[in-house]
C-alpha positions as MATLAB code, in Angstrom:
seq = 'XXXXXXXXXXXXXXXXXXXXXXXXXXXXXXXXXXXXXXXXXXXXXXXXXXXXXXXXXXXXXXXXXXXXXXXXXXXXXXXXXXXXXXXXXXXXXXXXXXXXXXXXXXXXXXXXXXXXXXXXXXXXXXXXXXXXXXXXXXXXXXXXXXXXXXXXXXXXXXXXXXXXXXXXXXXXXXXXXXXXXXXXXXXXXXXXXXXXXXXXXXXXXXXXXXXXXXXXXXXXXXXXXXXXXXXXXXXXXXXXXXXXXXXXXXXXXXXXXXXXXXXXXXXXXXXXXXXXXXXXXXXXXXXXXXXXXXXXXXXXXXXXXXXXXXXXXXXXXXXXXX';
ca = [
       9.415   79.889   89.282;
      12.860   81.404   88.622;
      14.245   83.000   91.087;
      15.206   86.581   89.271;
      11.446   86.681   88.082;
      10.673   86.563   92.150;
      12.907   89.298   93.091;
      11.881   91.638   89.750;
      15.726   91.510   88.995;
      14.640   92.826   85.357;
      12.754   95.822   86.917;
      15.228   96.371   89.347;
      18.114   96.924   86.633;
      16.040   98.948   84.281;
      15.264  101.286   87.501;
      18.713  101.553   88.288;
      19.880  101.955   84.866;
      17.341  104.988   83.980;
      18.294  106.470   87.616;
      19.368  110.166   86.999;
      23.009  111.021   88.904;
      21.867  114.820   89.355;
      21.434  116.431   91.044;
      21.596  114.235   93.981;
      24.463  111.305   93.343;
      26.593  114.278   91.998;
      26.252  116.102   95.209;
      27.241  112.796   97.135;
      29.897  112.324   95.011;
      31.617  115.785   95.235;
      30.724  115.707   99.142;
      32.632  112.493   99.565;
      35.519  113.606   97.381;
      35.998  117.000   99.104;
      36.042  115.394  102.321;
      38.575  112.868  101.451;
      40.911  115.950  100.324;
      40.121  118.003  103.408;
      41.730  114.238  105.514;
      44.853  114.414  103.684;
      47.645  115.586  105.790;
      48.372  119.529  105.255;
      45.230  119.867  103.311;
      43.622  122.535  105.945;
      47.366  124.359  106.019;
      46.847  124.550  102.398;
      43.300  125.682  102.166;
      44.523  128.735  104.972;
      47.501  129.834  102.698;
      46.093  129.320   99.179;
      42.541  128.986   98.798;
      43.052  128.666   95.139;
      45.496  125.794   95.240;
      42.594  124.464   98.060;
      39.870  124.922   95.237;
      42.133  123.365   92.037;
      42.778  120.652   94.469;
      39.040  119.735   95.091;
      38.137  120.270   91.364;
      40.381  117.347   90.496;
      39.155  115.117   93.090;
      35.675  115.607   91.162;
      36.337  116.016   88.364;
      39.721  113.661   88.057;
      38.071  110.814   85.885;
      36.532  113.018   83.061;
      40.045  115.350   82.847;
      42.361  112.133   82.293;
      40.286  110.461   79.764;
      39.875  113.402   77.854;
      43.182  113.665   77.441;
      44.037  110.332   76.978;
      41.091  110.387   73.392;
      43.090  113.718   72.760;
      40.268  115.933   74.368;
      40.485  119.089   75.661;
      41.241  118.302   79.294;
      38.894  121.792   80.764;
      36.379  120.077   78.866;
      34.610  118.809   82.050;
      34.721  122.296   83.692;
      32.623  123.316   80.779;
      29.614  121.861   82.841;
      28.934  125.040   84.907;
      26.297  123.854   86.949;
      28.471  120.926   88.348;
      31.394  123.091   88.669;
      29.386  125.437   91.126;
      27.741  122.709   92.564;
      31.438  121.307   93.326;
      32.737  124.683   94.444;
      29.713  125.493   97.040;
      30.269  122.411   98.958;
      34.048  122.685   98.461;
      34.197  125.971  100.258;
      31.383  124.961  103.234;
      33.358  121.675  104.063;
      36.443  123.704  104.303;
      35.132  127.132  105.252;
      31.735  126.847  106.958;
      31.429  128.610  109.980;
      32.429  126.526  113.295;
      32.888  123.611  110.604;
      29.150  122.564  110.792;
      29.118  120.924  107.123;
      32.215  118.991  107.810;
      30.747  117.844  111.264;
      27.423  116.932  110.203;
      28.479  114.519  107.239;
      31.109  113.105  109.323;
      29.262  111.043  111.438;
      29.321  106.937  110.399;
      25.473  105.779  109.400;
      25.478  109.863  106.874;
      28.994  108.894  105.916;
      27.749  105.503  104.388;
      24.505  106.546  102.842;
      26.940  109.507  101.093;
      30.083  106.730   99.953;
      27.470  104.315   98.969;
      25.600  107.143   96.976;
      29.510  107.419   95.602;
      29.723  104.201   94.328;
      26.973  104.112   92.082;
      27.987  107.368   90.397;
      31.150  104.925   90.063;
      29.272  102.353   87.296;
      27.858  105.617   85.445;
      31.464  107.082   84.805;
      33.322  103.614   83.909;
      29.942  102.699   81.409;
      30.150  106.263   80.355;
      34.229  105.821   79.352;
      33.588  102.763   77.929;
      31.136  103.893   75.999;
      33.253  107.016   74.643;
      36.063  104.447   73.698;
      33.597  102.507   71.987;
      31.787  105.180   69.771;
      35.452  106.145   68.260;
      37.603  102.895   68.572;
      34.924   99.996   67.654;
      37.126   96.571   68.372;
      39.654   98.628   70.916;
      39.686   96.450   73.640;
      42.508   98.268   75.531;
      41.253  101.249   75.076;
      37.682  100.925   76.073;
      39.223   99.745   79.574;
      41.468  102.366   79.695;
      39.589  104.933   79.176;
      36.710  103.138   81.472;
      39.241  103.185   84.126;
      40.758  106.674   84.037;
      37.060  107.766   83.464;
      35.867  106.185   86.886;
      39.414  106.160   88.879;
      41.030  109.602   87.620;
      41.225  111.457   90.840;
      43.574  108.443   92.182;
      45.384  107.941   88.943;
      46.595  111.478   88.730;
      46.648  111.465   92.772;
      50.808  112.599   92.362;
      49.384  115.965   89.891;
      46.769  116.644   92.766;
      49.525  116.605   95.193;
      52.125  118.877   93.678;
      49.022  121.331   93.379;
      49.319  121.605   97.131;
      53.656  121.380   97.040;
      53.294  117.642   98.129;
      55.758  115.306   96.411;
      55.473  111.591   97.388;
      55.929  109.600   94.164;
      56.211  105.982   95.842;
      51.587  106.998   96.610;
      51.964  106.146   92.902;
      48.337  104.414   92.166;
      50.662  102.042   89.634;
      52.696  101.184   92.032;
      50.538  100.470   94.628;
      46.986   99.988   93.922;
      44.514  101.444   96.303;
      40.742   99.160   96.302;
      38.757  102.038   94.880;
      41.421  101.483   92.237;
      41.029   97.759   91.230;
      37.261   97.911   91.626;
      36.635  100.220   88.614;
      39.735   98.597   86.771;
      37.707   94.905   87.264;
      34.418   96.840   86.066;
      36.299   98.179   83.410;
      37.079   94.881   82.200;
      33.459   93.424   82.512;
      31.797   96.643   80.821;
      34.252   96.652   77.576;
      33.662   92.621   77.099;
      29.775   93.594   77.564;
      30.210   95.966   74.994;
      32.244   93.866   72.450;
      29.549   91.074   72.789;
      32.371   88.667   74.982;
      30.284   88.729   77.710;
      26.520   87.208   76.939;
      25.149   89.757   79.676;
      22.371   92.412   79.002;
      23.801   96.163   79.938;
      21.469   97.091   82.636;
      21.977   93.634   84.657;
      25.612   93.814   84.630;
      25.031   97.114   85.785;
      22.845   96.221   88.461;
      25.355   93.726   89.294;
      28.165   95.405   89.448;
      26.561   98.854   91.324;
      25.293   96.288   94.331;
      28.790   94.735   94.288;
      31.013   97.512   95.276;
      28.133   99.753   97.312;
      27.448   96.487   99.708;
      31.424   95.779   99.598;
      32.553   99.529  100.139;
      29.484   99.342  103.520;
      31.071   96.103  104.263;
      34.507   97.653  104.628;
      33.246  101.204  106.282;
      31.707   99.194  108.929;
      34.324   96.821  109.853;
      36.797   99.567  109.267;
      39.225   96.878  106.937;
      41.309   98.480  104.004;
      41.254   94.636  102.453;
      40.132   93.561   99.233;
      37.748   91.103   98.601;
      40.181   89.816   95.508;
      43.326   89.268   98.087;
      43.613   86.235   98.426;
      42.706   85.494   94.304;
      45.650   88.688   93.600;
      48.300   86.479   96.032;
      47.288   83.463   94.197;
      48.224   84.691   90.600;
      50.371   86.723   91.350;
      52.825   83.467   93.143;
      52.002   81.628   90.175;
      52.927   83.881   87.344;
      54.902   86.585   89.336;
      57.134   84.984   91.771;
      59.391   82.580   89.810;
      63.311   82.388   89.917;
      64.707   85.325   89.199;
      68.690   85.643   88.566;
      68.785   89.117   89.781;
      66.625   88.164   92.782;
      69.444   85.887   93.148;
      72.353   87.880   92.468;
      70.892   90.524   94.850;
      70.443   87.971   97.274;
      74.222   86.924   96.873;
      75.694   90.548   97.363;
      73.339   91.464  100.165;
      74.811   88.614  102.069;
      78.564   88.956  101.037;
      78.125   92.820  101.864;
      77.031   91.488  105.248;
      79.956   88.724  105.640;
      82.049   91.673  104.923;
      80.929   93.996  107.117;
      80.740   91.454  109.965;
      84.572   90.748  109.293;
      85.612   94.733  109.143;
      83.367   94.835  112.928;
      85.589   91.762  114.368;
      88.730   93.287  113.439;
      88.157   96.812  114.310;
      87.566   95.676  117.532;
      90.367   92.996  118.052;
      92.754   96.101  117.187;
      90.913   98.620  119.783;
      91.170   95.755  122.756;
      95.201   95.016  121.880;
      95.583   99.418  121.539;
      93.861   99.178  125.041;
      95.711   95.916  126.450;
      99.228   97.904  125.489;
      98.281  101.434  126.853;
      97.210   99.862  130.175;
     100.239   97.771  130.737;
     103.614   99.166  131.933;
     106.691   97.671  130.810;
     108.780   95.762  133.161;
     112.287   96.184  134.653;
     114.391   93.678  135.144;
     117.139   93.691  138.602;
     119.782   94.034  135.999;
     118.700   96.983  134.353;
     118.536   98.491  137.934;
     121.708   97.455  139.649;
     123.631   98.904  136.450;
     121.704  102.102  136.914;
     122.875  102.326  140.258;
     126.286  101.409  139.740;
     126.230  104.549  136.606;
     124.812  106.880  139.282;
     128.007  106.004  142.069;
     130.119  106.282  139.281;
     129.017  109.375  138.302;
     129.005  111.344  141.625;
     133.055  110.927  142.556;
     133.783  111.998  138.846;
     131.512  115.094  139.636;
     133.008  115.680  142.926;
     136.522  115.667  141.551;
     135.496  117.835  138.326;
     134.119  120.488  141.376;
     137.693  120.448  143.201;
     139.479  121.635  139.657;
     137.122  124.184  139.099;
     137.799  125.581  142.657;
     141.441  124.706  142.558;
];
């Protein structure tokens, strides 16, 4: 008997795949997302000062994804705050994890075993928005490969993507948390599903829809649980990322080389300058200590000039007197 008949994989996927994300996935979602912004550093400063900035802030943590893909298809990007009913969904638990008296909303999701059941919750509404980009992309661009990713990717990783905008919302500049530059895991998760959706759709990937969203939805929620419990930041794709990236990345490079060359001559240099500023500071020291010697000649003609001198004075008095 096959083995995915046994475990009802085909029932399974079609479950998942008809599951509705509202009212109860959104909720998780937005709760996750609101807590994440209330972590950053300043964030509770901020929501004191400006609640508006506070609220702004929160709206693009939830609603990140659908604002940068619709401008990237040349969309209205308010668009997704059209949706009033998720909008005041978003802005209820926005102000009770920030505002709630004696911070009981904040204190009761915190706690490890509600915090996973709410980020795994998360990570399905994850597969929804990167299907739901690539999906978008496909209805207008039919053989757009690169832009069925791309807009799968800002769709289900917006709110990191355009993590900088978020930022100067709340007068934070740090451009070097670029997401480019340095890509976070939530990041290269829905960048890899991405990928697998838009070859599903294009027919390069012989998979039915609702398995490879099965697949990919148990993927990332056990992985994400995985990484909550052990409390490790590392992705399961390290050691594949190192791999390529020393293969294809990490050849000779002459201005790797050239830097290389004046690093080190800048520090032969400023070695030399250190051993001859202090050579002349021990010979300025060696010559202020030191007194300079007289010889017995020197001295017995100083005497002599001093006998001389006093009968020559003595006579020069007797004149004057005289």
């Amino acid at each position: 008997m096959d083995l995915l008949s046994v475990l009802h994989f085909d029932e399974l996927s079609h479950g998942l795949a008809n599951l509705s994300m509202f009212p109860f996935f959104d909720m998780a979602h937005y709760i996750v997302s609101v807590m994440a912004l209330r972590e950053q550093p300043g964030a509770l400063e901020v929501s004191r000062v400006s609640p508006l900035a506070c609220w702004f802030s929160s709206m693009l943590f939830c609603f990140g994804g659908a604002v940068l893909s619709g401008i990237m298809l040349a969309e209205p990007p308010v668009a997704p705050l059209s949706n009033s009913t998720g909008v005041l969904l978003a802005s209820v638990i926005w102000y009770l994890v920030f505002y709630c008296p004696m911070d009981l909303v904040y204190a009761c999701a915190s706690p490890l075993p509600l915090r996973l059941v709410l980020s795994g919750m998360k990570e399905v509404t994850r597969t929804w928005k990167v299907l739901g980009g690539v999906t978008q992309a496909h209805s207008k661009y039919k053989d757009g490969l690169l832009v069925m990713i791309a807009i799968g990717w800002a769709r289900g990783a917006g709110g990191g993507l355009i993590s900088n905008f978020e930022q100067l919302v709340r007068g934070v500049w740090k451009p070097e948390t670029n997401e480019l530059l340095k890509m976070s895991y939530p990041t290269k998760i829905t960048l890899i599903g991405a990928v697998l959706f838009a070859l599903q759709q294009t027919h390069y990937l012989p998979l039915q829809k609702h398995h490879l969203m099965f697949i990919y939805t148990v993927f990332i929620v056990v992985n994400k649980s995985r990484m909550m419990l052990t409390g490790s930041s590392t992705s399961p794709f390290a050691t594949i990322e190192s791999a390529l990236y020393k293969t294809l990345f990490a050849g000779y490079s002459p201005y790797a080389a050239l830097t290389s060359e004046v690093k080190s001559a800048c520090i032969d240099n400023s070695s030399m300058n250190k051993t001859t500023t202090a050579t002349k500071e021990s010979g300025e020291n060696g010559s202020s200590g030191q007194q300079t010697p007289t010889s017995p000649a020197t001295g017995q003609s100083s005497s002599l000039e001093a006998k001389e001198e006093s009968p020559n004075a003595a006579a020069t008095n007797c004149k004057k007197t005289n």
